[in-house]
Structure formats: structure tokens, C-alpha cells
C-alpha atoms as an extended CHARMM CRD file, in Angstrom:
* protein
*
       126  EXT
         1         1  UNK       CA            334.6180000000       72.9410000000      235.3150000000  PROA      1               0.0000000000
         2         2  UNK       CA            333.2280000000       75.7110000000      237.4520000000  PROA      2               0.0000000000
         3         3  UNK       CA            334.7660000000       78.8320000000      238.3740000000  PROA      3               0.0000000000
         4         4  UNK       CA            333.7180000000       80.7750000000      241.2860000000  PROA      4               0.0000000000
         5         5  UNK       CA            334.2700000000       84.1400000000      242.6410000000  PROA      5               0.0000000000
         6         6  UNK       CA            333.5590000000       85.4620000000      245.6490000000  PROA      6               0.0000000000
         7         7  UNK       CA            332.8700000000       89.0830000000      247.1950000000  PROA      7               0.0000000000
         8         8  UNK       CA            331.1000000000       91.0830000000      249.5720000000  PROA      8               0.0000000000
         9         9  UNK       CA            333.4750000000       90.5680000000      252.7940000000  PROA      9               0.0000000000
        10        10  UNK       CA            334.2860000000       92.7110000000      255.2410000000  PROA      10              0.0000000000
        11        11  UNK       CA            334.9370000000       94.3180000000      258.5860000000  PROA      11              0.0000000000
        12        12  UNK       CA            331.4940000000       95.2270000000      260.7770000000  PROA      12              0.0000000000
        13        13  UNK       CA            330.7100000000       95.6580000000      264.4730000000  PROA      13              0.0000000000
        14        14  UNK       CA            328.7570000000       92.7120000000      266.0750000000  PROA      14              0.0000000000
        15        15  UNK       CA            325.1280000000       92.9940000000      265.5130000000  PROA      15              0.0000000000
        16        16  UNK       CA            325.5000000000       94.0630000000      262.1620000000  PROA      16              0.0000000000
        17        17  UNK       CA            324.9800000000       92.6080000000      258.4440000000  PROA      17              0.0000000000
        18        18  UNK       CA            326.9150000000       91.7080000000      255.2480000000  PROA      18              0.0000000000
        19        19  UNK       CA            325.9400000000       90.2120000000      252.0010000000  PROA      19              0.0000000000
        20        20  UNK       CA            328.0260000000       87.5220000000      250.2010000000  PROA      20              0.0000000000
        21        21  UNK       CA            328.5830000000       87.0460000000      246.6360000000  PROA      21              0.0000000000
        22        22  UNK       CA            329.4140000000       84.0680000000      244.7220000000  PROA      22              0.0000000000
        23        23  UNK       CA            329.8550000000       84.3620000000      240.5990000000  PROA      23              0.0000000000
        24        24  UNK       CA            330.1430000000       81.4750000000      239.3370000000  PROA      24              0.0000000000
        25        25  UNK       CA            331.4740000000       80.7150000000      235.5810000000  PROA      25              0.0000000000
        26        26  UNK       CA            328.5070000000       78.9170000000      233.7400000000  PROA      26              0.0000000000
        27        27  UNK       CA            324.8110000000       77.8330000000      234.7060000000  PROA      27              0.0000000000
        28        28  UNK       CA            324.6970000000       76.1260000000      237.8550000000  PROA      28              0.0000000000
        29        29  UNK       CA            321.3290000000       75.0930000000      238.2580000000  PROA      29              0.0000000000
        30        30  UNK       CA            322.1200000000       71.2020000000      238.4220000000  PROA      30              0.0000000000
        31        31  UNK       CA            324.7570000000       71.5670000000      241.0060000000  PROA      31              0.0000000000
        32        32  UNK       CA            324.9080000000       71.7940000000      244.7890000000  PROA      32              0.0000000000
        33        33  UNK       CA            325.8490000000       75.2150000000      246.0250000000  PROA      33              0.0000000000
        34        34  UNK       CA            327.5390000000       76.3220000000      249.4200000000  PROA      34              0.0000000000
        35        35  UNK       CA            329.0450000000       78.5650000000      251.3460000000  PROA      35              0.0000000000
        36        36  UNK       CA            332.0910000000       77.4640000000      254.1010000000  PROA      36              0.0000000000
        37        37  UNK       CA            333.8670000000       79.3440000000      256.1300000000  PROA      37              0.0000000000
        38        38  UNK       CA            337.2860000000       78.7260000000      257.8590000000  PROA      38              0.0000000000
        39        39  UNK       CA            339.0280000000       80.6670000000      261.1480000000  PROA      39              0.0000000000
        40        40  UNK       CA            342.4850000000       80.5210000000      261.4650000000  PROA      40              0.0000000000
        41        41  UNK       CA            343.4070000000       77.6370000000      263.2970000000  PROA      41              0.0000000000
        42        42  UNK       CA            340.0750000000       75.3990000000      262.4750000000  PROA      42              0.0000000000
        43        43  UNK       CA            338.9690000000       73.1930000000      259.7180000000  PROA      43              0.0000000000
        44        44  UNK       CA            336.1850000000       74.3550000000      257.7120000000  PROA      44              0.0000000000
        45        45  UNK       CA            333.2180000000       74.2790000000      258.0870000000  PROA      45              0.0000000000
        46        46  UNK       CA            329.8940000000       74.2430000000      256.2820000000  PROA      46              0.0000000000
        47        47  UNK       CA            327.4950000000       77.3920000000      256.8490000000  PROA      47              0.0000000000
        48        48  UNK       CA            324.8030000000       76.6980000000      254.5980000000  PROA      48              0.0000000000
        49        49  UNK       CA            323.9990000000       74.9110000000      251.0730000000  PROA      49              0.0000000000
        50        50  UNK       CA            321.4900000000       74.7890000000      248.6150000000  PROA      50              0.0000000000
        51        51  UNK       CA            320.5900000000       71.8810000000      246.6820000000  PROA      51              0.0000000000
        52        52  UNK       CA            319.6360000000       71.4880000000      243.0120000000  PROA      52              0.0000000000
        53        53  UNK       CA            316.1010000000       71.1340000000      244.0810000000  PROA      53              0.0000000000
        54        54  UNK       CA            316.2030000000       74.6970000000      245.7490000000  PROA      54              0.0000000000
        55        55  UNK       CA            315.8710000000       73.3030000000      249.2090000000  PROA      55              0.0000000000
        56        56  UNK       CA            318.3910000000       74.4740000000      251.7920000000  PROA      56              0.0000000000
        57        57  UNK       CA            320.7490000000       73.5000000000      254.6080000000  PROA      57              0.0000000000
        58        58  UNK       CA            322.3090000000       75.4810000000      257.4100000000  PROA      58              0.0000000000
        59        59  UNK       CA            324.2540000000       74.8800000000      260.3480000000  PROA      59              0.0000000000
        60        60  UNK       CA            322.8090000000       75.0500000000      263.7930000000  PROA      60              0.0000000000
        61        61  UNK       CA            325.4440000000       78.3490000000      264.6090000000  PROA      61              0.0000000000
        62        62  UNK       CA            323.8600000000       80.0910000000      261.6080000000  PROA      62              0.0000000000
        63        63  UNK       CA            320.0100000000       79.0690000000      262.0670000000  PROA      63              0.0000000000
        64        64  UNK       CA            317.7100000000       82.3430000000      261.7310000000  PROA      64              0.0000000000
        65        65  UNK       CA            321.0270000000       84.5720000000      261.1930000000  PROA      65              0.0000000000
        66        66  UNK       CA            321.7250000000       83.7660000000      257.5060000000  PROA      66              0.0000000000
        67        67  UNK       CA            320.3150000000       83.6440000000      254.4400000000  PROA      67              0.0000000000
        68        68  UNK       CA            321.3080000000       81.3670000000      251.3150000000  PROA      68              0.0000000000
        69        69  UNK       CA            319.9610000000       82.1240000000      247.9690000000  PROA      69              0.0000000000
        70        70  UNK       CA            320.8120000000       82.1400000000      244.2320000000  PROA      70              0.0000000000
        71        71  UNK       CA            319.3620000000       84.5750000000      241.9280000000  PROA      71              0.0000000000
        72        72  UNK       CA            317.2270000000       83.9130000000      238.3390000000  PROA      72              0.0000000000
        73        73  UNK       CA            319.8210000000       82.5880000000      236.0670000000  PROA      73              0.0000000000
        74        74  UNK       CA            321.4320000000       80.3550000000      238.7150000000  PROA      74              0.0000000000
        75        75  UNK       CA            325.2570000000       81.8960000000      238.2640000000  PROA      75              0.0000000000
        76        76  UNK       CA            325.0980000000       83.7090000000      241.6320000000  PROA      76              0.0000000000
        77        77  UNK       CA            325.1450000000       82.2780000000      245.3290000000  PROA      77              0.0000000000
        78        78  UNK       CA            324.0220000000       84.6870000000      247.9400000000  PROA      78              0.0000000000
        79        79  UNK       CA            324.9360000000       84.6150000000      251.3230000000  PROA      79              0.0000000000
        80        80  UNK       CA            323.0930000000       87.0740000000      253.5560000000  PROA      80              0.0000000000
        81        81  UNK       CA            324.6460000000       87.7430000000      256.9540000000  PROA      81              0.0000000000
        82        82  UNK       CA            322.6160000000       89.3760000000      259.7480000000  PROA      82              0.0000000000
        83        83  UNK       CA            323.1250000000       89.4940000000      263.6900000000  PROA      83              0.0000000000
        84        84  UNK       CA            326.6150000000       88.7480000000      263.2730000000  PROA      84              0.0000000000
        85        85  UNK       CA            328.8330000000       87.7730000000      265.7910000000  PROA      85              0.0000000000
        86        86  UNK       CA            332.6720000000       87.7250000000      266.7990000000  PROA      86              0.0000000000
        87        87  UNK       CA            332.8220000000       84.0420000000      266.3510000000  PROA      87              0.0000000000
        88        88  UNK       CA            331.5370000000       84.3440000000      262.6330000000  PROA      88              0.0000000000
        89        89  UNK       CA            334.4850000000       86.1370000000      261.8490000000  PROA      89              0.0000000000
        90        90  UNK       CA            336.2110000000       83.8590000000      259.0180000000  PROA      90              0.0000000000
        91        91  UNK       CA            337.7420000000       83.5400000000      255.4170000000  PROA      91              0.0000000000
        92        92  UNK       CA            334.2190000000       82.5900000000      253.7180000000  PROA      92              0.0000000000
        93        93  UNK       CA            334.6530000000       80.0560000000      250.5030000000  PROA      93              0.0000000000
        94        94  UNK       CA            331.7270000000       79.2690000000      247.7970000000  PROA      94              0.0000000000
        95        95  UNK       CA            331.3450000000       76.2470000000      246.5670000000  PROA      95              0.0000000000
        96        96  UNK       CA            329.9860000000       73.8550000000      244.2620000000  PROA      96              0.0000000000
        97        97  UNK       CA            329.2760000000       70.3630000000      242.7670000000  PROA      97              0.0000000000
        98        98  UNK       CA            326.9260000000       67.8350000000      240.9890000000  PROA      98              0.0000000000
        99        99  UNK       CA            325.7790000000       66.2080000000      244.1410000000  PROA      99              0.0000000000
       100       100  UNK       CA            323.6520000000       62.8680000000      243.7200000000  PROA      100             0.0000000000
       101       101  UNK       CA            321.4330000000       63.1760000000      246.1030000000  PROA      101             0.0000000000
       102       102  UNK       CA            322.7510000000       64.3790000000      250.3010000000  PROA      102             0.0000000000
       103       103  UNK       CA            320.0890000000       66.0400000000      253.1800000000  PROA      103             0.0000000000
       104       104  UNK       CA            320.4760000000       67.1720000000      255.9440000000  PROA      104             0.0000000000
       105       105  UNK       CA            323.8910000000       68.1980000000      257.6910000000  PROA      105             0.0000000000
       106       106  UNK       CA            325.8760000000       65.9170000000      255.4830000000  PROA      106             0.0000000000
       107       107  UNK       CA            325.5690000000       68.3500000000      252.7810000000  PROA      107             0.0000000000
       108       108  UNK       CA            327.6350000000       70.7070000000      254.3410000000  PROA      108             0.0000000000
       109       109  UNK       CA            330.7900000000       68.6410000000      254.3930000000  PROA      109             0.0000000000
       110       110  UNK       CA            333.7480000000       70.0060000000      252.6180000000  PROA      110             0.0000000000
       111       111  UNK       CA            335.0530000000       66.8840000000      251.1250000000  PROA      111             0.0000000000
       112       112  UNK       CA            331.6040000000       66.6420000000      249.0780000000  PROA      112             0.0000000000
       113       113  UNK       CA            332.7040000000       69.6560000000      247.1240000000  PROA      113             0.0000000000
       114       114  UNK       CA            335.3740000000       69.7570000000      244.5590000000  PROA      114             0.0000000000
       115       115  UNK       CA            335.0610000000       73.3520000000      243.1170000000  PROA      115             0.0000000000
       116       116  UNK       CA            335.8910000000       75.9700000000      245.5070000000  PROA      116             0.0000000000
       117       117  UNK       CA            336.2380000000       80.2290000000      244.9750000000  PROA      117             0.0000000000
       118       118  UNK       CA            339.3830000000       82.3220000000      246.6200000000  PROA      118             0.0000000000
       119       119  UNK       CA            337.2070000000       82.9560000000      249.5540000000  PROA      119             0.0000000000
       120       120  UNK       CA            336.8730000000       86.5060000000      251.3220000000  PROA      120             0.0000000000
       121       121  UNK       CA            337.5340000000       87.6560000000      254.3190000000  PROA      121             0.0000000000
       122       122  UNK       CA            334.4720000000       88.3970000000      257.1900000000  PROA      122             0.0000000000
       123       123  UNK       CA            335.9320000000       90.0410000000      260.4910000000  PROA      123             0.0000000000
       124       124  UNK       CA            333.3330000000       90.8780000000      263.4020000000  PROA      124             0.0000000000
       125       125  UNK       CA            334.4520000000       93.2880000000      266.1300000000  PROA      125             0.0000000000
       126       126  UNK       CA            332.8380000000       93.2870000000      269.4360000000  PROA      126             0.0000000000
């Protein structure tokens, strides 16, 4: 079992930045880390992941924008947020799981993960 717990949402003008954190319960350096993001009226989505191996994914909308990282001891996700747009604006979720092996885009499907944080809330104004 892994609990997660995110923070760092927001409100911020287009253009700007945020940073996303993701504290997560116990040492999660054998698990597949994510972060998602949902807008009212879509399904969620994968933004970006990183795998057990430290190698990461990110979705074409996000490319050169955002940042995914975890810090030393591996029980914190990052999610750094720059240039951000309107259309980013979205409840953000971390999450996690003991992936077998996935690359490429299919490791930012939501069904993949089974442990999921409260999500916060990123709103861009124009």
C-alpha cells in the first residue's frame, strides 16, 4: 500500500510556472511514478511518468513545458510546470505502481495505476 499526497496547485496567469508535489507514504524507488491530470468534463489523462529505472515519459501537450522528477530518498514526485497554458488548467493526481516493464506513451495510461493521491487543483488564466 502506498499513500500519496499531493500539493503545490494553484491559480497563475498563462505564461507562468508552478511546482507539484507528491509525498508519498514509504520508499518508492521500485515503483512507477506519475502525474495525471483531469478537466472537468474529460477523462484523464497522463502528463508525464517516471519509471523505476529513472527514465521518463511525457505527453506530446507537455513536451519541453514540464518537468518530472523525484528527489534522493525516492518518497517525493515532482512535477515542474513552466509556460503554462489555459488548457493545462486541471485537477492534477499522483500516482503510482509496481509496473513490469511499459515505454513509451503506454505508460501514461490511467488504468496501469492503482494508487492514486486526492489530486490538486491547477487553474491558468489568460
Amino acid at each position: 500500500q502506498v499513500q500519496l499526497v499531493e500539493s503545490g496547485g494553484g491559480s497563475v496567469q498563462a505564461g507562468g510556472s508552478l511546482r507539484l508535489s507528491c509525498a508519498a507514504s514509504r520508499y518508492t524507488g521500485t515503483y512507477y511514478m506519475g502525474w495525471f491530470r483531469q478537466a472537468p468534463g474529460k477523462e484523464r489523462e497522463g502528463v508525464a511518468t517516471i519509471r523505476d529505472d529513472g527514465a521518463t515519459i511525457y505527453a506530446d501537450s507537455v513536451k519541453g513545458r514540464f518537468t518530472i522528477s523525484k528527489n534522493g530518498a525516492e518518497n517525493t514526485l515532482y512535477l515542474q510546470m513552466n509556460s503554462l497554458k489555459p488548457e493545462d488548467t486541471a485537477m492534477y493526481f499522483c500516482a503510482a505502481e509496481r509496473i513490469r516493464y511499459c515505454s513509451g506513451s503506454y505508460c501514461l495510461s490511467p488504468s496501469l495505476y492503482n494508487y492514486w493521491g486526492q489530486g490538486t487543483q491547477v487553474t491558468v488564466s489568460s
